[in-house]
Each structure stands twice: as structure tokens, then as C-alpha cells.
C-alpha positions in Angstrom: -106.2 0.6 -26.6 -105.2 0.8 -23.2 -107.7 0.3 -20.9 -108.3 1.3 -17.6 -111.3 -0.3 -14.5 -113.3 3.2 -14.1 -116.4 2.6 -16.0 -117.7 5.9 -16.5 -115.1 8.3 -17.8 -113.4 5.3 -19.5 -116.0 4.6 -21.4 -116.8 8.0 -23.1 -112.9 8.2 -24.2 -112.8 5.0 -25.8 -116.1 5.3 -27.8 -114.9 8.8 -29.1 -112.1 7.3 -30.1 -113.7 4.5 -31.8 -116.1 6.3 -33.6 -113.3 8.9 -34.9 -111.3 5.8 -36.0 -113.6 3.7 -37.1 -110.7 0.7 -37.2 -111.4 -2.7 -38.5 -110.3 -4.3 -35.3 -109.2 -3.3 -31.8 -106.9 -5.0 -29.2 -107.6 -4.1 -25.9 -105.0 -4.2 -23.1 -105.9 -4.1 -19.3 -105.9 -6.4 -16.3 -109.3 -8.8 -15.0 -110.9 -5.9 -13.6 -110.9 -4.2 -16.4 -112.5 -6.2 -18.6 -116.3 -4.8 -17.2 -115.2 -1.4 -19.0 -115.6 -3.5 -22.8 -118.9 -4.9 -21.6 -120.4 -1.5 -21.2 -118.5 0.0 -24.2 -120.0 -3.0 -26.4 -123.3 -1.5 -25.3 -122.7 2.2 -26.0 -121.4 1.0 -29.1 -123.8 -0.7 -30.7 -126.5 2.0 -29.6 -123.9 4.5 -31.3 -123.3 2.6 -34.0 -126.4 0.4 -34.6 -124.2 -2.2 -34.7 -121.9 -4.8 -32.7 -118.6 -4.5 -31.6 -117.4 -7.7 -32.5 -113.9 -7.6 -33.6 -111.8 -6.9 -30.6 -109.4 -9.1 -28.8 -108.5 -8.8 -25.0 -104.9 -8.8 -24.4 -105.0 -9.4 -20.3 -102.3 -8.0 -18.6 -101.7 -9.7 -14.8 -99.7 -7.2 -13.0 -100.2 -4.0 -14.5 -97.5 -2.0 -13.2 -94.9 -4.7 -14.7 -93.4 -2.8 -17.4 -91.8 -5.8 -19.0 -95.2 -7.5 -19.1 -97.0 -4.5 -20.2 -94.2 -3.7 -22.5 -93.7 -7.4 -23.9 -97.8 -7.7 -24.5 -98.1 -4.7 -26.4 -94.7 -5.3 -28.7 -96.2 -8.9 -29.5 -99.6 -7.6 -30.4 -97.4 -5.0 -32.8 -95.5 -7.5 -34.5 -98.6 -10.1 -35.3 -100.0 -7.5 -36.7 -97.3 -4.9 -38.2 -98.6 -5.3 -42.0 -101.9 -3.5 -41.0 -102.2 0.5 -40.0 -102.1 0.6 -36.2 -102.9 3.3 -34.1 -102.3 3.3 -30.4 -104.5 5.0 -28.3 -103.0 5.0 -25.1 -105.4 7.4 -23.1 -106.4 5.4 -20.0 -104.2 3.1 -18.0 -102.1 2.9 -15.4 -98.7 4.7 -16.0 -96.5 1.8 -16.3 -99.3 0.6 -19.5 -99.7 3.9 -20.9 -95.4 4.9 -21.0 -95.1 1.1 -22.4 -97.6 2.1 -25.2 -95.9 5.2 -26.0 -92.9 3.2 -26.1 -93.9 0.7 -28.9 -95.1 3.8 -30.5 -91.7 5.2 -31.2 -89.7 2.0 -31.3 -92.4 0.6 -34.0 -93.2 4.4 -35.7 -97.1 3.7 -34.7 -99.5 6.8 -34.4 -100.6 8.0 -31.2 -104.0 8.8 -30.4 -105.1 10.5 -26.9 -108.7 12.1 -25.6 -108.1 15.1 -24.3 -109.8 18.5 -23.4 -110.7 21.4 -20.7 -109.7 20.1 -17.5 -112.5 20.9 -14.7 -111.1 21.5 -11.0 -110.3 17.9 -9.7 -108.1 17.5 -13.1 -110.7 15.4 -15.4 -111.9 16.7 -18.8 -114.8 17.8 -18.9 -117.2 15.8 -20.6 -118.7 17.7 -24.2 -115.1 19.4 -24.7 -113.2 15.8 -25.6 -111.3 16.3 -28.4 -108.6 13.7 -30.1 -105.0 14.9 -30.3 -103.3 12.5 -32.4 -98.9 12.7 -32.4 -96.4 10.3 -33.2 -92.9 9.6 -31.2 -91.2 8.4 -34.0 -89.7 11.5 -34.9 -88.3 11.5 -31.7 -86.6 8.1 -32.1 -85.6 8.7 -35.5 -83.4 11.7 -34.5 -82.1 8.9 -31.7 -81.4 6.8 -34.8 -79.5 9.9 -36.9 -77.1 10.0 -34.0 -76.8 6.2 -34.4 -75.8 6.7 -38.1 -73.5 9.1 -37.6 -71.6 7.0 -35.3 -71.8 3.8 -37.1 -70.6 6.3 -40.1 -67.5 7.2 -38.1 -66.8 3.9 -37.0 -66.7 2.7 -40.6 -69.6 0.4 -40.2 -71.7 1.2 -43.1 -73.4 -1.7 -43.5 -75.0 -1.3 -40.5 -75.4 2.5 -40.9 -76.9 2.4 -44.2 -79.9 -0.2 -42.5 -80.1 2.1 -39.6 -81.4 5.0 -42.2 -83.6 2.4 -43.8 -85.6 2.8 -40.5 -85.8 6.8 -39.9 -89.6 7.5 -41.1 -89.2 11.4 -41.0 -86.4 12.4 -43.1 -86.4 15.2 -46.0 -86.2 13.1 -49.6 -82.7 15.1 -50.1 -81.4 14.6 -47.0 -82.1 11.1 -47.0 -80.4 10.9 -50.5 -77.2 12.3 -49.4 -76.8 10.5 -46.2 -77.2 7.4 -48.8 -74.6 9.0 -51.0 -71.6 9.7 -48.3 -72.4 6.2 -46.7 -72.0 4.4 -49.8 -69.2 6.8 -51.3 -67.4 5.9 -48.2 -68.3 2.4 -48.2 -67.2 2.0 -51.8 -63.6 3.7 -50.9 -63.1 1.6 -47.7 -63.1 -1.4 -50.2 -60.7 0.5 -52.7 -63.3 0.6 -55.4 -62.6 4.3 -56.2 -64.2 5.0 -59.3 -67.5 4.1 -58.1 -67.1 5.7 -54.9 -66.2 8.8 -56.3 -69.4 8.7 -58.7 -71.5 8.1 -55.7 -69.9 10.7 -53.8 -69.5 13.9 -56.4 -73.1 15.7 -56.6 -73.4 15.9 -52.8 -73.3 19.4 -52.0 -71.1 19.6 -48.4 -68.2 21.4 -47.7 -67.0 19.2 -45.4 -66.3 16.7 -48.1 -64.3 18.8 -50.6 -61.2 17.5 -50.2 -62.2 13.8 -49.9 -63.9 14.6 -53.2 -60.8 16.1 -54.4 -58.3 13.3 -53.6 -60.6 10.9 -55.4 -61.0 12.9 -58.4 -57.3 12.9 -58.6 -57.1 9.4 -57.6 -58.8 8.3 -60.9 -57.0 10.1 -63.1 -53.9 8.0 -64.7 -51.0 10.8 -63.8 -52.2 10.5 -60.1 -53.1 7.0 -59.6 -50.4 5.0 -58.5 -49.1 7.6 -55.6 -52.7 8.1 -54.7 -53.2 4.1 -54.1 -49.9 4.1 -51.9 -51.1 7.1 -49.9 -54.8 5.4 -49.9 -53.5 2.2 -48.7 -51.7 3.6 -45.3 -54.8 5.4 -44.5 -56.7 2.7 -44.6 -54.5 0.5 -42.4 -54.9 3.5 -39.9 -58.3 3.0 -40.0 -57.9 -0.8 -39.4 -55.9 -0.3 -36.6 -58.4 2.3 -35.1 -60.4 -0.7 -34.9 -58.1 -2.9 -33.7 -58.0 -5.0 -36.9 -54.3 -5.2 -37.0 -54.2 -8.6 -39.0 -55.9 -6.5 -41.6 -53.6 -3.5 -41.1 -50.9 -5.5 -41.3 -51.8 -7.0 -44.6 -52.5 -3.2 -46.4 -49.5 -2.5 -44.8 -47.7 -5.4 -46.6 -49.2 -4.0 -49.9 -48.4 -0.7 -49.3 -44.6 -1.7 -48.9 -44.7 -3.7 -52.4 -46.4 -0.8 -54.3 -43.2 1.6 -53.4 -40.4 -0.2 -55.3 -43.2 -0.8 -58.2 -43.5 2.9 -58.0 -40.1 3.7 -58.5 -39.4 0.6 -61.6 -42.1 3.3 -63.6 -39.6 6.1 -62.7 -37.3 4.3 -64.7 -39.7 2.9 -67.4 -40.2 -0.6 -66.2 -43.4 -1.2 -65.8 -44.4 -4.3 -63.1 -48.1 -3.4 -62.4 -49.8 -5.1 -65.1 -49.7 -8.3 -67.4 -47.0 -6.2 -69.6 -44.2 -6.8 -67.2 -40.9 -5.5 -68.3 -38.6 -8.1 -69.4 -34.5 -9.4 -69.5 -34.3 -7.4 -72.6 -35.8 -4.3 -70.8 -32.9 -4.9 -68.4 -29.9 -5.3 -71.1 -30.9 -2.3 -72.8 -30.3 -0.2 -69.4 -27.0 -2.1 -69.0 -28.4 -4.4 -66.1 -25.8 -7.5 -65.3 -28.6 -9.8 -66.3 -27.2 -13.1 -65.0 -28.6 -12.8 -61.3 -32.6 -11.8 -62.8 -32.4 -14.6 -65.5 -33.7 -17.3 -63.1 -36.7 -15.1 -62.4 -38.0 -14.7 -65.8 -40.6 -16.5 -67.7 -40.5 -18.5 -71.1 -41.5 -15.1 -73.1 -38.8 -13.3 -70.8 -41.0 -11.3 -68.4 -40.1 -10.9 -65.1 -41.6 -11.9 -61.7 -39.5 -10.3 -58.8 -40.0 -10.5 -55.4 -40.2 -7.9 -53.0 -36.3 -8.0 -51.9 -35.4 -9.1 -55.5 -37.2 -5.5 -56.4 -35.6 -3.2 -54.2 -32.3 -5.4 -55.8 -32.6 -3.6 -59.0 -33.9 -0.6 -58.1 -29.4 -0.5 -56.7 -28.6 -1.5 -59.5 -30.7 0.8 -61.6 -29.1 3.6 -59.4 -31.7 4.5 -56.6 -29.4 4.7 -53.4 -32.5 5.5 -51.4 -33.0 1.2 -51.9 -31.1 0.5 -49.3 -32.6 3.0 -46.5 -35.8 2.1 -47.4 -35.7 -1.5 -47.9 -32.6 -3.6 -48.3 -30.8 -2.3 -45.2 -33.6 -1.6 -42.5 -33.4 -4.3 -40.2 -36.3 -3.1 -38.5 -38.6 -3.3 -41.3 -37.5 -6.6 -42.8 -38.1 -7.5 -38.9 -41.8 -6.4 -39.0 -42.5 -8.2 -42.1 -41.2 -11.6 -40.7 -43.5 -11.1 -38.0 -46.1 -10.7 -40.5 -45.4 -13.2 -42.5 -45.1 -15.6 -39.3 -48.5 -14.3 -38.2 -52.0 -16.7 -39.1 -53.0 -14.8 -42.0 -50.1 -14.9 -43.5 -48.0 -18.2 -43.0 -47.5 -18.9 -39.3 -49.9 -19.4 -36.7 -50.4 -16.5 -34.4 -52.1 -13.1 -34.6 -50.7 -9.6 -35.3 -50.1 -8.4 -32.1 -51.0 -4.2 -31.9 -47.9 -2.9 -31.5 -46.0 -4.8 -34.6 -49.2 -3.5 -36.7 -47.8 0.2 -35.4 -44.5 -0.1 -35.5 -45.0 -1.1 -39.2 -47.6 1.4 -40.0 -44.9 4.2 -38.7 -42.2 2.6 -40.5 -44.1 2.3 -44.0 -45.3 5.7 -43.6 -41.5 6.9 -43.2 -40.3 4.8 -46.1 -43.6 6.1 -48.5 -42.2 9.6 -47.9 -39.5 9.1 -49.7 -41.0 8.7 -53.3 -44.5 10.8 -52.1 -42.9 13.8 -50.6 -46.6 15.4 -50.0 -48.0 12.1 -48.4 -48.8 14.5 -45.2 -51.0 16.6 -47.2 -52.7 13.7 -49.3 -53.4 11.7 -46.1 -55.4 14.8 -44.5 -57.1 15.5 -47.9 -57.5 11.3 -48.0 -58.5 11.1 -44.2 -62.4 9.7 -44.1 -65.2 12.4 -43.2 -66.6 12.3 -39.8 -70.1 13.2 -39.3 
């Protein structure tokens, strides 16, 4: 409670309120003066009540019209005693103590309790028509914390959006449960786990999500898969660069550009995404001059190309598009020296923003070329905004 030095009027609020709350303890906030108001209360009380008002504390506030004072008293008194019910009654007081109160109310989703009732001419309620309006704020500040969500959501901080909806109080049981669901979903997909994210994400009804919904459904079935990935992978190095994480870009980026010639091996049934790797004999029976891949097999014959070493046989296998794409673009061989001179590769310094670009552009223009709809599976792939 708030509390205010007027004696009279003062009085007769706070003991309606007390005996229509009957709390276990009150903390009283107010400056010196004040404290000769909760003298005379403890004696209405007790002839009220038949009994003493003995549990209180007096929180003394020295300059009243200090809002961080007021505010900082109040928040402490909160906090030391957050695992109980608290209501704040915030009736009297000067403005500063009263706005402070309703403050802590909707920052800490306390109840509000005021004493009002007809108003006489000189603006005071009239005594014998009090009556106790009781409202909370925190509906208020919970809609100030949906707006948060929504743009932690779009700024791909889910983490932090997904403890933000922890704290809105007022929120319908379905509602709540989807937000859940699309944070999570979109969580899940940020950090390629797909499957999951797509079981998290299918029973929300919104048709703002269809084609996100779609793409993953796709994305985890066998026939789609690997193309998916590759189209997966440059959005998500978009969305890294967004937020100027171009080390990180750069690094999707770098996986993005290894998945294209692995792609195209499966084209010509070679398969080099899994412990099965295709082998010299593989080679031999598709008339492949062996004698430059020998040194890269393994005692049981499998192969371990690199990435140049991929794009090497691809030739040789007959895909002309090898050398556009890979073994005669200067300018991305170029990019990915700077990567791998950068410090999260081999080398020292950071991805600068416009290498991270530059190679984003070119990986996009060299993905085309085995994903002719990339265009079309990016939108479908791009992340929902709220």
C-alpha cells in the first residue's frame, strides 16, 4: 500500500481495503510524515477487527516524488516476497508513488487494487459509496511482450523468444501452444534438424505457413531430400548474413558448394554421401582412367575425393557444366581461399561481409544449375515472419 500524510480520508481507504483483503501481511510505502496515518489505522483496525495489526512493515521513502527511489523500493519489496500472492493497492500517494506502483504491477503481473466511488463537488469520494475496483496491467505488458516475440521470432532468436512467452500471463491455451509450436518448428529448422521440425510444425493451423510446411514435408521424403538440403543450406546462410554472421554464412556456404558435385555423382549412380562410398571398381566399370583416383582410395577401395578432385570426375564422367561451375571459375575458387584463409577456417582473420556475398551470389548461380527451381524452393523455404 501506498500511503499518503492526510489522516482522515486516508484512513477510511486503507481499512476498506484491508478488511476486503484480509492479507497475511502488509508493506506500507510512504515518506516520515506519513507514518501518523498507520498509527491511526492500527487503532481503527483493531476496533474493526477486534484485533491488532501487527504484521506490517514500513518501507520509508525519503523523497517521494523520486521515481527511481519510489520505483526501486517497491520492485525490492516485490522480489523479497514474489513466492507469496501480492496485491498492490496503490490508492493514495503522491503521483510519482502511485505511477511507480502501477508500474511494478505490470512489469511483475501483480493485481491492482484501488478505492474508489461517487465523487462529491471538490473531487473526493464520498464517504459510504467506497467501493474496491480491482484491475491488473499485465495484460497490458503482456501484449508489449507479444510484440517482443514476434520480433525476436523474425530476428531468428528463438531462444530468447520462446522465454519471452514463458512470461505473458494472459494468453489463450491454443494460442499459446502454437506460438510454442512455430518457435520451436523454426528453431528446430534453423539447426537443420528437419524431421523434428517439421513434426513440431504440421498441426498448426495458419495459412501463412503452408508453404514452409510444404517444403519440409518434401524435404523429408527420400526423392526430395538431397536438393532440398542444397536449397535449405543457401537460405540459411542468407539468414546468417542478415545478421551479420558472415563467418557462419560463409561456412554453410562452403557446404552448400560440396553438396552440388555430391549431387550430381548420384546422377550417375555413385553414391559419396554416406559410409557406402562408391569405389575404384565403381570407376572401371564406367570406363574411368583409374590411375589419377587410385591414390585417393582406401584399403577396401572406397574413395575419399576432395572437393576439386570431385568436380575432376564429374569431366570425366561427362558433365561439361564441371568446369563453369567449379573447375574454371576463378572467382569462386577465389572466394573459397578467402574462406579458407579466414579464422574459422585455417587462417587468422574474419569473413569480411562482402566475400560472405559475393559467395552467397555465386553459390546461388552455380546451385541453379543442377536445381533449376531453386527460385521457387527458396520462397517456399524462406522463414515465416510474424
Amino acid at each position: 500500500m501506498t500511503a499518503e500524510t492526510g489522516i482522515g480520508l486516508d484512513k477510511e481507504k486503507k481499512i476498506k481495503s484491508l478488511l476486503h483483503h484480509n492479507p497475511e501481511k502488509v508493506v506500507f510505502f510512504g515518506s516520515e510524515a506519513s507514518k501518523e496515518t498507520i498509527e491511526s489505522l492500527k487503532s481503527q483496525y483493531l476496533e474493526e477487527k477486534q484485533e491488532e495489526l501487527n504484521n506490517y512493515e514500513f518501507v520509508t521513502i525519503n523523497t517521494i516524488d523520486d521515481f527511481d527511489e519510489c520505483f526501486d523500493k517497491i520492485k525490492d519489496k516485490i522480489e523479497e516476497n514474489d513466492e507469496h500472492e501480492i496485491i498492490i493497492d496503490y490508492t493514495s500517494g503522491t503521483k510519482t508513488m502511485t505511477m511507480s506502483a502501477a508500474i511494478c504491477s505490470m512489469l511483475y503481473h501483480k493485481k491492482l487494487s484501488l478505492i474508489s466511488g461517487k465523487r462529491g463537488e471538490n473531487g473526493i469520494v464520498i464517504p459510504g459509496t467506497e467501493k474496491i475496483i480491482e484491475q491488473s496491467l499485465y495484460s497490458a505488458y503482456d501484449k508489449i511482450l507479444l510484440d517482443r516475440i514476434k520480433d525476436l521470432f523474425n530476428l531468428y532468436r528463438f531462444a530468447e523468444a520462446k522465454d519471452a512467452l514463458r512470461q505473458i500471463v494472459v494468453l489463450e491455451k491454443e494460442q499459446r501452444e502454437n506460438y510454442e509450436r512455430l518457435i520451436e518448428s523454426y528453431d528446430l529448422w534453423d539447426r537443420f534438424k528437419h524431421r523434428e521440425a517439421y513434426e513440431r510444425i504440421a498441426p498448426v493451423k495458419d495459412d501463412r505457413i503452408s508453404r514452409n510446411k510444404g517444403f519440409l514435408g518434401r524435404l523429408n521424403k527420400e526423392e526430395y531430400r538431397i536438393k532440398f538440403i542444397l536449397v535449405d543450406l543457401i537460405n540459411n546462410a542468407s539468414r546468417r548474413i542478415e545478421e551479420e554472421r558472415y563467418d557462419d554464412a560463409v561456412a554453410v556456404l562452403y557446404r552448400a558448394i560440396e553438396l552440388i558435385p555430391q549431387i550430381k555423382l548420384r546422377d550417375y549412380g555413385l553414391n559419396d554421401l554416406s559410409e557406402e562410398k562408391f569405389t575404384i571398381e565403381d570407376l572401371k566399370q564406367r570406363g574411368i582412367d583409374i590411375g589419377k583416383y587410385e591414390v585417393y582410395a582406401d584399403d577396401r577401395g572406397k574413395l575419399k575425393l576432395g572437393l576439386e578432385k570431385k568436380f575432376l570426375l564429374l569431366k570425366d564422367l561427362g558433365w561439361t557444366e564441371a568446369e563453369d561451375v567449379y573447375l574454371g571459375n576463378k572467382k569462386m575458387k577465389g572466394l573459397l581461399q578467402r574462406r579458407n584463409n579466414s579464422i574459422r577456417a585455417h587462417g587468422l582473420e574474419p569473413v569480411e561481409k562482402e566475400v560472405a556475398e559475393e559467395l552467397y551470389e555465386k553459390t546461388k548461380e552455380c546451385a541453379r544449375v543442377i536445381v533449376p527451381d531453386m527460385e521457387k524452393l527458396r520462397k517456399d523455404a524462406r522463414f515465416l515472419k510474424l
